[in-house]
Kinemage of the C-alpha trace (Angstrom):
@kinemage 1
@onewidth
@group {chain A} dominant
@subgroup {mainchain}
@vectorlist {calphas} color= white
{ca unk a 1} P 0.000 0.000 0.000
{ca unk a 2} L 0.768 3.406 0.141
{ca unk a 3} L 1.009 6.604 1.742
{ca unk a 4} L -0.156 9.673 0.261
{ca unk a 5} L 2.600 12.544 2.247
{ca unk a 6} L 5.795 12.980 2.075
{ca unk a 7} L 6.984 12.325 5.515
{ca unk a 8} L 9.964 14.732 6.347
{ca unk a 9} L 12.699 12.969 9.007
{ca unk a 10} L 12.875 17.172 10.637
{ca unk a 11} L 9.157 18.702 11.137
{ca unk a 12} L 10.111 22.283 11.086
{ca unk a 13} L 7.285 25.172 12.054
{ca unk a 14} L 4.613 25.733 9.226
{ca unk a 15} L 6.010 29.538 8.577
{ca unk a 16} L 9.506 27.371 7.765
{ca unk a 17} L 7.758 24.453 5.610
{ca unk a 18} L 5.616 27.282 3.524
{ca unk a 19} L 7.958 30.499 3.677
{ca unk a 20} L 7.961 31.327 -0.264
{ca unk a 21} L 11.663 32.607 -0.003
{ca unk a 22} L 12.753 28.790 1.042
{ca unk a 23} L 11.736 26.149 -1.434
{ca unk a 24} L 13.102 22.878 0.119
{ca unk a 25} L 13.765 19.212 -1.312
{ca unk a 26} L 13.253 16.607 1.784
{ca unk a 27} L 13.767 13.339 2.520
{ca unk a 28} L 10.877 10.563 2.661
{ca unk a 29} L 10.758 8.213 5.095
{ca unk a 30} L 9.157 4.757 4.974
{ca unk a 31} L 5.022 4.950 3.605
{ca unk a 32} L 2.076 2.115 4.777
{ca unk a 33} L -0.781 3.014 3.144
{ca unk a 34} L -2.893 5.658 1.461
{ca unk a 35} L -5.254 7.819 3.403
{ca unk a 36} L -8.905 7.112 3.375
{ca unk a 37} L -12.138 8.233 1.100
{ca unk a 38} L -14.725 10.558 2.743
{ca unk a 39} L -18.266 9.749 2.746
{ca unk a 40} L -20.931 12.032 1.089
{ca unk a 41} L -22.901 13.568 3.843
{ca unk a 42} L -25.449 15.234 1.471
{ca unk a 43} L -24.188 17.563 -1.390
{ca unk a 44} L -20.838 17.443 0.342
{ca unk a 45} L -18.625 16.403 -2.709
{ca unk a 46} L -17.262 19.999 -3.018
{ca unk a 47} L -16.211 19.665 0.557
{ca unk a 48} L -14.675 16.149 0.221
{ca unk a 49} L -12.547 16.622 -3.206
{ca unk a 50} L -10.821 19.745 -1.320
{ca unk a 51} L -10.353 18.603 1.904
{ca unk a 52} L -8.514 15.883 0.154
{ca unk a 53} L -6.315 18.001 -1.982
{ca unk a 54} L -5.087 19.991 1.074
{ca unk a 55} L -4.699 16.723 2.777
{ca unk a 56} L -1.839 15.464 0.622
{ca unk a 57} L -0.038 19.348 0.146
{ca unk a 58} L 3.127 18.087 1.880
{ca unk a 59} L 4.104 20.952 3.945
{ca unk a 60} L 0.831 21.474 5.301
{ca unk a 61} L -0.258 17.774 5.679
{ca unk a 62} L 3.138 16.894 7.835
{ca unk a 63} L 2.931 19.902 10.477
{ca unk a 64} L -0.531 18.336 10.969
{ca unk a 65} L 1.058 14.919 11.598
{ca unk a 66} L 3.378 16.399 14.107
{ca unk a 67} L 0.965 17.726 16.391
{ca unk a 68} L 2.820 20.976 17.247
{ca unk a 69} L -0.158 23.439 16.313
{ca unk a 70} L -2.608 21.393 18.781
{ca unk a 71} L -0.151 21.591 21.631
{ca unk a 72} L 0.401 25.489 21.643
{ca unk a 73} L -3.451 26.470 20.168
{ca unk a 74} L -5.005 28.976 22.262
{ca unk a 75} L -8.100 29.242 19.512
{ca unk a 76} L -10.549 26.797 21.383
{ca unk a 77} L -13.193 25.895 20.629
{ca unk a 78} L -12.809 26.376 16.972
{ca unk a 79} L -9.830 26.480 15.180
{ca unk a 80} L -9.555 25.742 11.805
{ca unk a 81} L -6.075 24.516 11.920
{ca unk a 82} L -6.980 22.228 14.607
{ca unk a 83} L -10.035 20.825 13.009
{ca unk a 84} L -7.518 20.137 10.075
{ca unk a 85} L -4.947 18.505 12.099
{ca unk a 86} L -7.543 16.179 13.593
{ca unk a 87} L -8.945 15.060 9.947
{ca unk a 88} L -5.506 14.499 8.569
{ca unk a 89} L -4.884 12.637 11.541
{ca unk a 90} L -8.230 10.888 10.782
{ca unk a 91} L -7.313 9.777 6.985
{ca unk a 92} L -4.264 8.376 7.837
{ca unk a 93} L -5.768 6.320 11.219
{ca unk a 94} L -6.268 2.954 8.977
{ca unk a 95} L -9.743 3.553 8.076
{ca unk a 96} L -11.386 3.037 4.600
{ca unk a 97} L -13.728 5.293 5.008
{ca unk a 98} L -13.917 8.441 7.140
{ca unk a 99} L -17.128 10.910 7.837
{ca unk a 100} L -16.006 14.304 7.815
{ca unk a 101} L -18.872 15.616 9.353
{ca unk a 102} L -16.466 17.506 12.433
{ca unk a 103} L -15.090 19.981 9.408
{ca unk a 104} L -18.300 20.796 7.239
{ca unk a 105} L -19.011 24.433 8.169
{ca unk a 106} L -21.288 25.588 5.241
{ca unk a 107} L -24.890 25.054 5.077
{ca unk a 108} L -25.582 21.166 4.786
{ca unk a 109} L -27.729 19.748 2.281
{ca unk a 110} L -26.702 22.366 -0.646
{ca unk a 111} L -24.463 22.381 -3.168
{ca unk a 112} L -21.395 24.902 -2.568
{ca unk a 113} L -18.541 25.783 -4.596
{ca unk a 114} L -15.380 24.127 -4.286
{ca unk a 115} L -12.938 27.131 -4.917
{ca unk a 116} L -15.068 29.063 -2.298
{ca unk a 117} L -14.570 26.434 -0.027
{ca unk a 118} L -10.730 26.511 -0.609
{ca unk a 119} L -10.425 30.009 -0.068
{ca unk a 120} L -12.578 29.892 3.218
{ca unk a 121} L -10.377 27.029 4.424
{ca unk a 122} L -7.404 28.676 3.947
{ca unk a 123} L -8.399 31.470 5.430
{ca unk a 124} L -9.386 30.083 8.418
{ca unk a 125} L -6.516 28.481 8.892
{ca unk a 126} L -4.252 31.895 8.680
{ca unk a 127} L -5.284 33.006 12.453
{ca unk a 128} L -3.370 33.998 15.236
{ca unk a 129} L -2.904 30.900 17.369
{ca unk a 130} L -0.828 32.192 20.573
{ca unk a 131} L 0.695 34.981 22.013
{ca unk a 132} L 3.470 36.024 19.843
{ca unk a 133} L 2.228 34.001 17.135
{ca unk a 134} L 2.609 35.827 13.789
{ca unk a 135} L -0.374 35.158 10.875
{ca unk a 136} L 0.282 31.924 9.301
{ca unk a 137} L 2.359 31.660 6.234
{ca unk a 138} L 0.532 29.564 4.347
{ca unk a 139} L 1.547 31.616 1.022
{ca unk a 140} L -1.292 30.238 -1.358
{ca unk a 141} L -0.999 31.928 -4.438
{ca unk a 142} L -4.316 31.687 -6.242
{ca unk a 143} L -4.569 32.829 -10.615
{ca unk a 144} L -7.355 33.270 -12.122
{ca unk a 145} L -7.101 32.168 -15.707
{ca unk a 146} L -8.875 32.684 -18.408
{ca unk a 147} L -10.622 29.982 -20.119
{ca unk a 148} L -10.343 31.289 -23.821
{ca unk a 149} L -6.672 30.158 -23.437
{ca unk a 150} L -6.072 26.854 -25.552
{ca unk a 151} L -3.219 25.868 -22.715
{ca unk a 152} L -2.104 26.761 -19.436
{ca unk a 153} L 1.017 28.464 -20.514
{ca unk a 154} L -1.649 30.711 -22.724
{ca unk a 155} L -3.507 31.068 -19.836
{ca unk a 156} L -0.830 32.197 -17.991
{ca unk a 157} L 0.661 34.287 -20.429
{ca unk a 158} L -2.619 36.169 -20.833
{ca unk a 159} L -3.080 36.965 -16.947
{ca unk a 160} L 0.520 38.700 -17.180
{ca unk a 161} L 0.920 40.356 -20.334
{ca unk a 162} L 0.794 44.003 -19.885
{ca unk a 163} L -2.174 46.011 -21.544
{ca unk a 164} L -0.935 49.553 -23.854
{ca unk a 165} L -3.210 52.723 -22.568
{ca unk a 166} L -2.745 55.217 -25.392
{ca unk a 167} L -5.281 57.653 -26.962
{ca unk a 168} L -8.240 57.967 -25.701
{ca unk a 169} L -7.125 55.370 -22.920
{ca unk a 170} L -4.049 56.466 -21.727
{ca unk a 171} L -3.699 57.119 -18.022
{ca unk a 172} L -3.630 60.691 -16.557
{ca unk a 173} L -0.472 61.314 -14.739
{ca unk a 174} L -1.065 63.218 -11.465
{ca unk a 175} L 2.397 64.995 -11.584
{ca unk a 176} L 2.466 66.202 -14.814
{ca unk a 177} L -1.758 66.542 -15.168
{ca unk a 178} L -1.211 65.172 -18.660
{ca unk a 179} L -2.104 61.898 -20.096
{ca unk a 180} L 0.611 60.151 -20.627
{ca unk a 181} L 1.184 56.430 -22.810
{ca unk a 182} L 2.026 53.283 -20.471
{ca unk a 183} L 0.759 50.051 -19.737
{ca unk a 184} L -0.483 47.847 -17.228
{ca unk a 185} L -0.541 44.341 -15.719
{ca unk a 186} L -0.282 42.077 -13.346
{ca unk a 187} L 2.857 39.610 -12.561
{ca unk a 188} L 3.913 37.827 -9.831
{ca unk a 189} L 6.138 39.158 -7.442
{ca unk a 190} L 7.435 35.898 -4.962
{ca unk a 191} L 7.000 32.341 -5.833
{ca unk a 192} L 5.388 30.586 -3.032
{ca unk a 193} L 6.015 26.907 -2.218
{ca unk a 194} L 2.266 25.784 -3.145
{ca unk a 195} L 0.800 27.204 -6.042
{ca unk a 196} L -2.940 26.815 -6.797
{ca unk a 197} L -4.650 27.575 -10.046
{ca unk a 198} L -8.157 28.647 -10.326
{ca unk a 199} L -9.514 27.568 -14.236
{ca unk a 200} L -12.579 29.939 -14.384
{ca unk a 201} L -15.369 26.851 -15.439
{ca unk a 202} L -18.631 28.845 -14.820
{ca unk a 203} L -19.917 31.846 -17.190
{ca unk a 204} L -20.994 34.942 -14.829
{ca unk a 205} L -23.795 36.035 -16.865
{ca unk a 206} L -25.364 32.590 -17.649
{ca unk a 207} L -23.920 30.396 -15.086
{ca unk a 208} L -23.449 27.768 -17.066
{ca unk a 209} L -20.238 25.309 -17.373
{ca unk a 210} L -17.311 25.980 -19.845
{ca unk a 211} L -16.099 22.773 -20.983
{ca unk a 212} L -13.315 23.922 -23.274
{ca unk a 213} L -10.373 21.695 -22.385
{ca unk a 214} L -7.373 23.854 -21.167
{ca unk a 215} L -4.434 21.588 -21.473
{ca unk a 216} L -1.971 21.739 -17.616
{ca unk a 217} L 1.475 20.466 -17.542
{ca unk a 218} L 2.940 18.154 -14.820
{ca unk a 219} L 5.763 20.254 -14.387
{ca unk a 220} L 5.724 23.910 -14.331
{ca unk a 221} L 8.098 26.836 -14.616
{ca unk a 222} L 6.723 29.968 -13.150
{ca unk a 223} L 9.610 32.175 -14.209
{ca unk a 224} L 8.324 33.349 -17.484
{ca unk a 225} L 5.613 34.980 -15.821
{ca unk a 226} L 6.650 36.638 -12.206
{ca unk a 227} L 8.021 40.212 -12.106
{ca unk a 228} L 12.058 39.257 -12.368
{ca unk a 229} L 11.300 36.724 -15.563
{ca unk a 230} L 14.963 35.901 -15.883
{ca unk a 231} L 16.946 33.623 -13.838
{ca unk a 232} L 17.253 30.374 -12.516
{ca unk a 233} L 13.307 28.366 -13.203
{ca unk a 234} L 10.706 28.324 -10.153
{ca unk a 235} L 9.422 25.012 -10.899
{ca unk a 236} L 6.239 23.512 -9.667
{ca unk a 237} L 5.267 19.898 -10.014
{ca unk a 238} L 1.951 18.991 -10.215
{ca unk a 239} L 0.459 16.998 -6.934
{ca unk a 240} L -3.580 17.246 -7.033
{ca unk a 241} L -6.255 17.828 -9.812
{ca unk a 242} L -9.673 18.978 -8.528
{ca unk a 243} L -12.714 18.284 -11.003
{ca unk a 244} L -16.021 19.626 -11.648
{ca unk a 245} L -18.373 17.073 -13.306
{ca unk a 246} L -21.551 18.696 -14.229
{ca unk a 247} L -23.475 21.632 -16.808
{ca unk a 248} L -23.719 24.527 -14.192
{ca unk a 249} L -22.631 25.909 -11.003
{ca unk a 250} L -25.839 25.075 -9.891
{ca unk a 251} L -25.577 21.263 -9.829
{ca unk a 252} L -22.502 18.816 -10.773
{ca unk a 253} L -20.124 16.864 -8.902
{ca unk a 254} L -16.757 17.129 -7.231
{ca unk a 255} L -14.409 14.428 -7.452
{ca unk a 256} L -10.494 15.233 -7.320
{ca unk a 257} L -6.878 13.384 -8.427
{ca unk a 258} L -3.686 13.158 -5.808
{ca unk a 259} L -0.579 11.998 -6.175
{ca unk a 260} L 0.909 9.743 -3.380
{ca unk a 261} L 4.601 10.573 -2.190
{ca unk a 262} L 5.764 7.326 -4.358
{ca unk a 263} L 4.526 9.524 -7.641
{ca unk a 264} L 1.394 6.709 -8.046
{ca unk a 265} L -2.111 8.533 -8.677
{ca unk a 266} L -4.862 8.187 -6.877
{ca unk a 267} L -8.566 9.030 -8.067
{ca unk a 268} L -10.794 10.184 -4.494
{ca unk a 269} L -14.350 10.335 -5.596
{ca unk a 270} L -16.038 10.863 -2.095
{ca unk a 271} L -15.848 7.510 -0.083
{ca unk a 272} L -13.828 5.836 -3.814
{ca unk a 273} L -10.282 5.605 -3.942
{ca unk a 274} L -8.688 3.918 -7.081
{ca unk a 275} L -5.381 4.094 -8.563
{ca unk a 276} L -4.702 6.727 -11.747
{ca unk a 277} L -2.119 7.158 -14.213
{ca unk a 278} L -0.684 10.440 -15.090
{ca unk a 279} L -1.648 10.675 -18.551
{ca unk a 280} L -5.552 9.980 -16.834
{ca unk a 281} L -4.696 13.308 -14.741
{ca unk a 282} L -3.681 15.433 -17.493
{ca unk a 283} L -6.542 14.653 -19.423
{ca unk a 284} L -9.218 15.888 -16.967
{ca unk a 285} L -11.187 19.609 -17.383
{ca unk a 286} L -9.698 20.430 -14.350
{ca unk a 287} L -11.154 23.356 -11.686
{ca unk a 288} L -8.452 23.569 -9.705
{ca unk a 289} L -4.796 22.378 -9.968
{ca unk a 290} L -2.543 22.118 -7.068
{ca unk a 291} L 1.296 23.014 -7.488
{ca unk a 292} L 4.129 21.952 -5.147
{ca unk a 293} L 7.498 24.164 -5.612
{ca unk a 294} L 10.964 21.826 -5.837
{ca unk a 295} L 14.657 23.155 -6.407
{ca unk a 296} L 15.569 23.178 -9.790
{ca unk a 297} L 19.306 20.894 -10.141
{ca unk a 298} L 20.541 23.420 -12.802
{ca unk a 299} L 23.893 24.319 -12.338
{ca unk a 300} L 23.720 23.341 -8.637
C-alpha cells in the first residue's frame, strides 16, 4: 500500500515548511498506506474533493502529523487549523472510510462551490494561534485564468501580459496633469512553495459550465511569468487535480486526483479511492490544480 505525504525525518514550524523565499527538497521516510475516502454527507462532494487536496499538500499535511499546532493552540473551541490537524490525523488512522462531518461548516444539504470552499479554508486556517504568534504563512498563491486560453502556458501568459493605454485610454499622470502612454498588468512578485490555479469553469452572466479543455502540464516553470522573468526556473510539479463534473454551477459533482509521495495517482471520488495514471490526470477539465514548488538541479 501506500502513503499519500511525504513524511519529512525534521518537522520544522509551518512559517519554515511554507515560507515562499525557502523552497526545500526533503527526505521521505518509509510509507504504509494511502489515506482514506470521505463519505458524502449530502451535497458534500465539493467539501470532500478539497479537503482531500489539502490533505496530501506536503508541507501542510506533515505539520498536521506532528501535532505541534494542537499543543500550543489557544483558539478553542474552533480552530480551523486544529479541526484540520484532527482530519488528517483521521485519513491516515487505517480507516477506509472516514465521515467528515467535524469539518463541514457551510450550510448542509446544498451544493457549494469548491474554490469558495478553498479560499474559506485557507483562510481560516491563517489566524493567530498564541501569544506572539505571527499570521500563518501559508503563502497560497491563487490565478485566475482565463478559459479562452487553448493551454495553461496561454492562460498564464494572458493573466501577465501588460495592456498599452494610449489615446483615448491612456492614463492621466497626477504629476504632470497630462495623459501620458504606459501600460499595465499584473505579474507575480514571490514564488510561493504551493501554487494553486483557479480555471474559471462557470460563465458569470449565464452560469453555465465551460467545458473547453485547457491543457496543464505536470511540471511547471513559473519564471516566465513573475516580475524578475529571468533567472534560474521556479518550478512547480503537479500533486492534485480537482474536477467539476456537471453543466452549471448550480448542480454537478466534485471528485479530485492526488498523487501519493511514491509519484502513483490516486482518483478520491467521495468515499472511492482507485489508482490513476498520469496521462488519466492530465486529461481531466480540471477546476483547480494544485502546485508543489521543488529546487531546480541546474547548475547546482
Amino acid at each position: 500500500m501506500l502513503c499519500p505525504l511525504q513524511r519529512w525525518r525534521k518537522v520544522a514550524p509551518l512559517t519554515s515548511h511554507l515560507s515562499p523565499d525557502r523552497p526545500r527538497v526533503y527526505d521521505m521516510e518509509s510509507c504504509v498506506r494511502v489515506g482514506a475516502g470521505l463519505q458524502n454527507l449530502g451535497n458534500t462532494c465539493y467539501l470532500n474533493s478539497t479537503l482531500q487536496c489539502l490533505t496530501y499538500t506536503p508541507p501542510l499535511a506533515n505539520y498536521l502529523q506532528s501535532k505541534q499546532h494542537s499543543h500550543n493552540c489557544l483558539q478553542k473551541p474552533f480552530c480551523m487549523l486544529c479541526l484540520m490537524q484532527d482530519h488528517v490525523l483521521k485519513v491516515n488512522s487505517g480507516r477506509k472510510t472516514i465521515d467528515p462531518i467535524h469539518i463541514l461548516h457551510f450550510t448542509h444539504g446544498y451544493q457549494e462551490d469548491a474554490h469558495e470552499f478553498l479560499r474559506y479554508t485557507v483562510e481560516a486556517m491563517q489566524t493567530k494561534t498564541g501569544p506572539g504568534c505571527t499570521r500563518m504563512h501559508l503563502s497560497h498563491l491563487f490565478l485566475f485564468l482565463l478559459q479562452e486560453a487553448n493551454t495553461l502556458v496561454q492562460a498564464l501568459e494572458l493573466y501577465t501580459k501588460p495592456e498599452i493605454l494610449s489615446g483615448e485610454n491612456a492614463y492621466m499622470c497626477s504629476s504632470c496633469n497630462m495623459k501620458v502612454t504606459t501600460s499595465k498588468g499584473l505579474s507575480i512578485d514571490r514564488a510561493s512553495n504551493i501554487l494553486t490555479l483557479c480555471l474559471s469553469r462557470f460563465d458569470i452572466f449565464t452560469g453555465g459550465k465551460v467545458n473547453k479543455h485547457v491543457a496543464y502540464p505536470e511540471h511547471l516553470n513559473l519564471r516566465p511569468y513573475m516580475s524578475q522573468n529571468t533567472g534560474e526556473p521556479v518550478m512547480y510539479s503537479l500533486y492534485a487535480v480537482l474536477v467539476h463534473a456537471g453543466s452549471s454551477c448550480n448542480s454537478g459533482h466534485y471528485y479530485c486526483y492526488i498523487k501519493a509521495s511514491d509519484g502513483q495517482w490516486f482518483e478520491m471520488n467521495d468515499s472511492t479511492v482507485r489508482p490513476a495514471t498520469v496521462s488519466q490526470v492530465l486529461q481531466q477539465q480540471a477546476y483547480l490544480l494544485f502546485y508543489t514548488r521543488y529546487m531546480s538541479f541546474t547548475g547546482r
